[in-house]
N, C-alpha and C positions, 0 to 999 in steps of 0.2 A: 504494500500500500504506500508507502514513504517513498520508494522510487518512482512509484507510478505521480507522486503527487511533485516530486523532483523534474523529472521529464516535463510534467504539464508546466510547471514552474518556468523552464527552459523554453518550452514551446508559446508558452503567452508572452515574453519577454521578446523573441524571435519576432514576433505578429506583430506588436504595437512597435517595435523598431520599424516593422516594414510600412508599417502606417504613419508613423513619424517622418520616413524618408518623402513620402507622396508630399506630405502636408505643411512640411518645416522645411524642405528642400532651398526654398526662392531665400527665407531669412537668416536662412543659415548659409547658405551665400553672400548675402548684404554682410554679415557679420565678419564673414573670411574678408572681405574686400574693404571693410573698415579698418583693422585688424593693421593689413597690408597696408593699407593707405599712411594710415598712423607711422608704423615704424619705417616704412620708405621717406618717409616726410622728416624725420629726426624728431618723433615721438617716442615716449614709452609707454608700456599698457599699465595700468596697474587693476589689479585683480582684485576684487572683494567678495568676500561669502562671510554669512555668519551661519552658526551651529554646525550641521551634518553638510553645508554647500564647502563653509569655510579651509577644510582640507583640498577640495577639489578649487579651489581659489590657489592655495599654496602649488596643489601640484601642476595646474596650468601657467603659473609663472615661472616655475623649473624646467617646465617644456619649451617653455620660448627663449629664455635663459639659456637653458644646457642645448636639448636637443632633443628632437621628438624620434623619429624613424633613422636620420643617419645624421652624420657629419656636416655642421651649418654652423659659418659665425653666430656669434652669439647675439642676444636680441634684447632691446631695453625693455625689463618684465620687471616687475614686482607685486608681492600680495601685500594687501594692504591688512591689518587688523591686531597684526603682532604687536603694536606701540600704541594700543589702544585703552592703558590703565586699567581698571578692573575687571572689561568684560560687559560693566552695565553701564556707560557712558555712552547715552543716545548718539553723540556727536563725538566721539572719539576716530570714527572711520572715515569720515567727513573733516576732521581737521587734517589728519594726512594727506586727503585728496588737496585742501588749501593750502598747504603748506608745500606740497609737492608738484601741485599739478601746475601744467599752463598750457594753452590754447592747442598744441600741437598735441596732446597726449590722448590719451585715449583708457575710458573706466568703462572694465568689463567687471558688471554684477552679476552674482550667480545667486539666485535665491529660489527654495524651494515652494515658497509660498509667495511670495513678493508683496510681502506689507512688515517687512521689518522696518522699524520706525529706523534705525542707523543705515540702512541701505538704502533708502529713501531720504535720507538727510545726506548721502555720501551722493547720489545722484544730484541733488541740490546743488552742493558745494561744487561738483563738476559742470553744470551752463554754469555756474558764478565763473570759472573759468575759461568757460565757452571751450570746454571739450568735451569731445563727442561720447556717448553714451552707448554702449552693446549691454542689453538687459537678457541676460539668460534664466527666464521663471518659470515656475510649473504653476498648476491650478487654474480655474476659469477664467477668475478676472482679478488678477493681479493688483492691488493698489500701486505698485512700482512702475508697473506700464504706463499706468495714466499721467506720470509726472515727466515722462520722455517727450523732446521733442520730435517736430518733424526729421531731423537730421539722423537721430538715433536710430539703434537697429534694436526691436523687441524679436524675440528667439523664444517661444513660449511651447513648452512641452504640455500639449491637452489631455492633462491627467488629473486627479485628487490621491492619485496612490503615489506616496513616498519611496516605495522603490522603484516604480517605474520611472517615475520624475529623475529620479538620480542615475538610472542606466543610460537615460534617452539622453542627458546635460553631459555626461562622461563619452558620449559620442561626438554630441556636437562639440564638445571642446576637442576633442581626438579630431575634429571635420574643420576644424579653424587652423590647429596647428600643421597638420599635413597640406590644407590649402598657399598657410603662408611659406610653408617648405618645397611645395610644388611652383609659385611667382616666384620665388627665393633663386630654386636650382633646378627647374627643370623635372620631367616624371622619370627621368631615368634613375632607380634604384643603383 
C-alpha cells in the first residue's frame, strides 16, 4: 500500500509539472529574460524567501554565483535575509534591498503564499529603487502580485498544496538559471 501511495505521489507530481509547463511556460520566460537582462546590464539579483521558500532563495543565488549545469563566470547573486536581526523584523529584508539595491538590479521573490508582510515591504523598497521585480508565488491570489508593477515578471504556481508549490518554484528556478547559462554560453553541453 505505501509504495503504491509513493508511485501515485511520483505520478501526480509528474502531471501538475506537465500542466505547469503549458500554463507558466510565457512567465517563466519573461523571468529568464529579466534575469539576463539584469546581469548583462551590470546588475545583480538578489534573492528573497522567507520560511520553507527562504532556503530555495539561498540556493538560487549559489547557482548564479557558482554555477548551475557547467562551467560559467561567475554572476552578481545574493540572498537577501541573513542580516535581517531577529527573524521578526517586518522590514528587515527591505532595508537590504535599500541599502543594497539601485536601479540596475534586479529582486527575485520566492514566496509560497505571497502575503508575507517582509516580502511585500522588500518588493516596496525595490520600485523605491526602480528595480525591476520577478515575483515567484504559489496560491490563487497572491497579495505580493498585486503590488508589482507593469514592468515586473509575476511567475505564479496555480496551487494551495505546499509541496507542489515548492517542486513547481525549484523548477522554475532550475528554468531561469539554465536559460541564463544557455544566453550566457550557448546549448552546447
Amino acid at each position: 500500500m505505501l509504495l503504491q501511495r509513493i508511485q501515485q505521489l511520483f505520478i501526480d507530481s509528474a502531471d501538475f509539472k506537465y500542466q505547469c509547463a503549458q500554463s507558466m511556460g510565457n512567465n517563466t520566460e519573461s523571468a529568464v529574460q529579466a534575469v539576463f537582462s539584469c546581469l548583462t546590464n551590470g546588475g545583480k539579483i538578489m534573492v528573497a524567501g522567507m520560511g520553507a521558500t527562504q532556503p530555495l532563495a539561498f540556493y538560487t543565488a549559489a547557482l548564479l554565483l557558482g554555477r548551475f549545469e557547467r562551467e560559467r563566470p561567475e554572476l552578481a547573486a545574493l540572498a537577501l535575509g541573513a542580516h535581517s536581526g531577529n527573524g521578526f523584523d517586518s522590514q528587515g529584508i527591505a532595508r537590504e534591498v535599500r541599502a543594497l539595491g539601485v536601479s540596475e538590479d534586479l529582486l527575485l521573490v520566492i514566496s509560497s503564499k505571497g502575503a508575507e508582510a517582509a516580502l511585500v515591504a522588500a518588493v516596496d523598497a525595490a520600485h523605491e529603487r526602480d528595480m525591476t521585480v520577478v515575483a515567484l508565488v504559489g496560491g490563487a491570489n497572491p497579495e505580493l502580485v498585486q503590488s508589482l508593477h507593469d514592468t515586473d515578471v509575476a511567475v505564479c504556481v496555480p496551487s494551495e498544496q505546499t509541496s507542489r508549490i515548492h517542486e513547481v518554484m525549484m523548477m522554475v528556478l532550475h528554468c531561469v538559471c539554465d536559460g541564463v547559462d544557455i544566453q550566457l554560453l550557448g546549448d552546447g553541453q
